[in-house]
C-alpha positions as CSV (number, residue, x, y, z in Angstrom):
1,X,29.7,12.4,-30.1
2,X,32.1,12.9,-26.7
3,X,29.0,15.4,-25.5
4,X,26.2,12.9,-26.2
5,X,27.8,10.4,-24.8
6,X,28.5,12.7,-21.3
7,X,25.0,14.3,-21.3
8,X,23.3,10.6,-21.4
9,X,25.6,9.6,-18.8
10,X,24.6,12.4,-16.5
11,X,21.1,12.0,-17.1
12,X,22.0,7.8,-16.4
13,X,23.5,8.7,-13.5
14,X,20.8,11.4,-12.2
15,X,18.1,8.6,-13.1
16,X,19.9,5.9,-10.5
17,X,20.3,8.6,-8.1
18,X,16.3,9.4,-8.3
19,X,16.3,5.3,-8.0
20,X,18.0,5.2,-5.3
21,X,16.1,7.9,-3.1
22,X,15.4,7.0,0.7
23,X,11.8,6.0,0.4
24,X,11.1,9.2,3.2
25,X,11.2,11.6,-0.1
26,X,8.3,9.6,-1.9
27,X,6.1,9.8,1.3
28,X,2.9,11.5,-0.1
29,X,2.6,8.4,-2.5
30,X,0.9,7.0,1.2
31,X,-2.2,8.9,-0.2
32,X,-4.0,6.0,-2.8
33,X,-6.0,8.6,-4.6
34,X,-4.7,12.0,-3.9
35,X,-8.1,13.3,-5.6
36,X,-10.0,11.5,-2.9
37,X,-8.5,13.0,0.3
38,X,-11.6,14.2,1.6
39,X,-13.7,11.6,0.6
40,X,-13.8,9.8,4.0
41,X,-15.0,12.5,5.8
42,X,-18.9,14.1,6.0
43,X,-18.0,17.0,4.4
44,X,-16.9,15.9,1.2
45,X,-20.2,15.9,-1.3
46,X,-19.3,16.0,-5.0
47,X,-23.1,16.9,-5.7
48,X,-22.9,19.7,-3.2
49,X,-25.2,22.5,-4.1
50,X,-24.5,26.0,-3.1
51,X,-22.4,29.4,-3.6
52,X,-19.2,28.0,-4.8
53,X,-15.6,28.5,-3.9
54,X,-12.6,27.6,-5.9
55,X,-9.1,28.2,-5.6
56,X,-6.1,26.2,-4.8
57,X,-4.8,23.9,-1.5
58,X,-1.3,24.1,-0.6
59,X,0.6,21.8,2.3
60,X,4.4,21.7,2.9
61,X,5.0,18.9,5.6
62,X,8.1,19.5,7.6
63,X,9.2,15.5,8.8
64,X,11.4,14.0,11.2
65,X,11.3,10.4,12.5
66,X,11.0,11.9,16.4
67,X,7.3,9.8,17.3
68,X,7.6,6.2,16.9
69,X,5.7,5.7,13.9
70,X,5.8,3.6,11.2
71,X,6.8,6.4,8.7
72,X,7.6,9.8,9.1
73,X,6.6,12.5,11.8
74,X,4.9,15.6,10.8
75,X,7.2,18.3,13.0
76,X,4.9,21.1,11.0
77,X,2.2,21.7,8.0
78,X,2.5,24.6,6.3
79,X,-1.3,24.9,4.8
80,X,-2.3,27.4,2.5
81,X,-5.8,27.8,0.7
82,X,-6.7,30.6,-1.5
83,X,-10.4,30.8,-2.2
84,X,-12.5,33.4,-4.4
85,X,-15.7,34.1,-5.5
86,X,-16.7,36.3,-8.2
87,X,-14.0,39.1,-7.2
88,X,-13.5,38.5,-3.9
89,X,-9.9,36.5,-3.4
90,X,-8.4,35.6,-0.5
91,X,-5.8,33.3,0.9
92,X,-6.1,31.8,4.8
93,X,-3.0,29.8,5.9
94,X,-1.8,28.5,9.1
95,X,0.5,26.1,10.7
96,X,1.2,24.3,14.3
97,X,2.7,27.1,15.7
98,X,-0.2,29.0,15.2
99,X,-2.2,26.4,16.7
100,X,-0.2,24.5,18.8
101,X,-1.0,21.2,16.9
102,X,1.4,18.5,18.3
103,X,3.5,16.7,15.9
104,X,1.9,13.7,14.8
105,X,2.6,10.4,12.4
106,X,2.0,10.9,8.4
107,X,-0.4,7.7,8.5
108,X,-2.6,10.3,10.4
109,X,-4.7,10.4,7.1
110,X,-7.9,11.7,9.1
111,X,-5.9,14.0,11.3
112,X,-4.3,15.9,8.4
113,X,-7.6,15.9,6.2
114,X,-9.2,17.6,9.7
115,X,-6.2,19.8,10.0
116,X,-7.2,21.5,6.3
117,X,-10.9,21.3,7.5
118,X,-10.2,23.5,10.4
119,X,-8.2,25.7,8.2
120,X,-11.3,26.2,6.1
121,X,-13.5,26.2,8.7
122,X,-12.1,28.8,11.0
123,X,-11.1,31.4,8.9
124,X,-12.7,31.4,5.4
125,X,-15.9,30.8,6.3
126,X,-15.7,33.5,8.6
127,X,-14.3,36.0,5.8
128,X,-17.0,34.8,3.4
129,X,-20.0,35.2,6.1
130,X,-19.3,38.5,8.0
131,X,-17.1,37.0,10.8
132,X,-19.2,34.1,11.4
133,X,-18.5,32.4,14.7
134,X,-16.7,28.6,14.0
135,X,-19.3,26.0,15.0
136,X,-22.1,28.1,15.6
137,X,-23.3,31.2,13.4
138,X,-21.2,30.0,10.8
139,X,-23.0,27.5,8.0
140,X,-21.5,24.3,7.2
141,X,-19.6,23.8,3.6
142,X,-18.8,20.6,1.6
143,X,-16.3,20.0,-0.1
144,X,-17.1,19.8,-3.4
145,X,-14.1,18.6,-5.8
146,X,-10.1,18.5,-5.9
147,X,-8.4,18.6,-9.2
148,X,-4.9,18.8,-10.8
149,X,-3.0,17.3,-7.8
150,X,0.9,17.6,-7.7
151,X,3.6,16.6,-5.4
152,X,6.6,17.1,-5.4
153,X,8.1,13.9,-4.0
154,X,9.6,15.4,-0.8
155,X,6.6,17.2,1.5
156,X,4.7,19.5,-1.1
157,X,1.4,19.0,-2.2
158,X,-1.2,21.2,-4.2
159,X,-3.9,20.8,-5.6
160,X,-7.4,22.9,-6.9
161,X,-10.4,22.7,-4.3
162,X,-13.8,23.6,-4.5
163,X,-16.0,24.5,-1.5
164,X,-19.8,24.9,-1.7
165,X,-21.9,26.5,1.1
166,X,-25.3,25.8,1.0
């Protein structure tokens, strides 16, 4: 009985911790409908037609409160996006050292959603389309759906994403 009684006070106590969390670790909750991130912008289509891309979306925010904003700064975004189709599988990343992106404030909704855009844009698009030049040779893509979205609470998101080029 002693042990019950210690393990249910250590997952009480655990529980009021979690509780008691600085609101800064629940930040991506300032998404409504995680599985509408994209749907804002042009290039979201869920009726997109097309050769099809699936695969899975990865960002790890790196925050500070350096800008005055309202919530957090980003300091970084780690973005990953690995994308196949049939047996060709390939992940693209990048971050804002790689191109000297400015830190910005999380409420920045269209300017992260543009940041995983550019991500998709400049270097997958070029994989999938012979080194396709960004904004001119290259064809557009929609994005088509995002599925199975998880956070974890304190700058990690991930979700499935599929492209479609037409």
């Amino acid at each position: 009985m002693k042990r019950v009684n210690k393990i249910l006070s250590v997952v009480v106590a655990v529980g009021m911790i979690l509780l008691a969390a600085p609101s800064t670790l629940w930040a991506e909750s300032a998404v409504p409908d995680p599985g509408n991130f994209f749907a804002l912008t042009p290039e979201f289509d869920p009726q997109a037609s097309g050769t099809k891309y699936s695969g899975t979306l990865t960002v790890a925010y790196v925050f500070s409160n350096d800008l005055p904003c309202p919530g957090l700064t980003i300091n970084n975004m780690y973005v990953v996006v690995t994308l196949q189709q049939g047996n060709d599988m390939k992940p693209f990343n990048t971050d804002f050292t790689r191109t000297s992106t400015v830190p910005f404030c999380f409420d920045d909704t269209p300017r992260q959603i543009q940041y995983v855009l550019d991500l998709i844009r400049n270097q997958a698009i070029p994989h999938f389309y012979g080194n396709c030049i960004p904004g001119s040779t290259c064809p557009k893509f929609n994005v088509k759906a995002l599925s199975n979205f998880l956070s974890s609470g304190t700058g990690a998101v991930s979700t499935n994403i599929t492209i479609a080029v037409p």
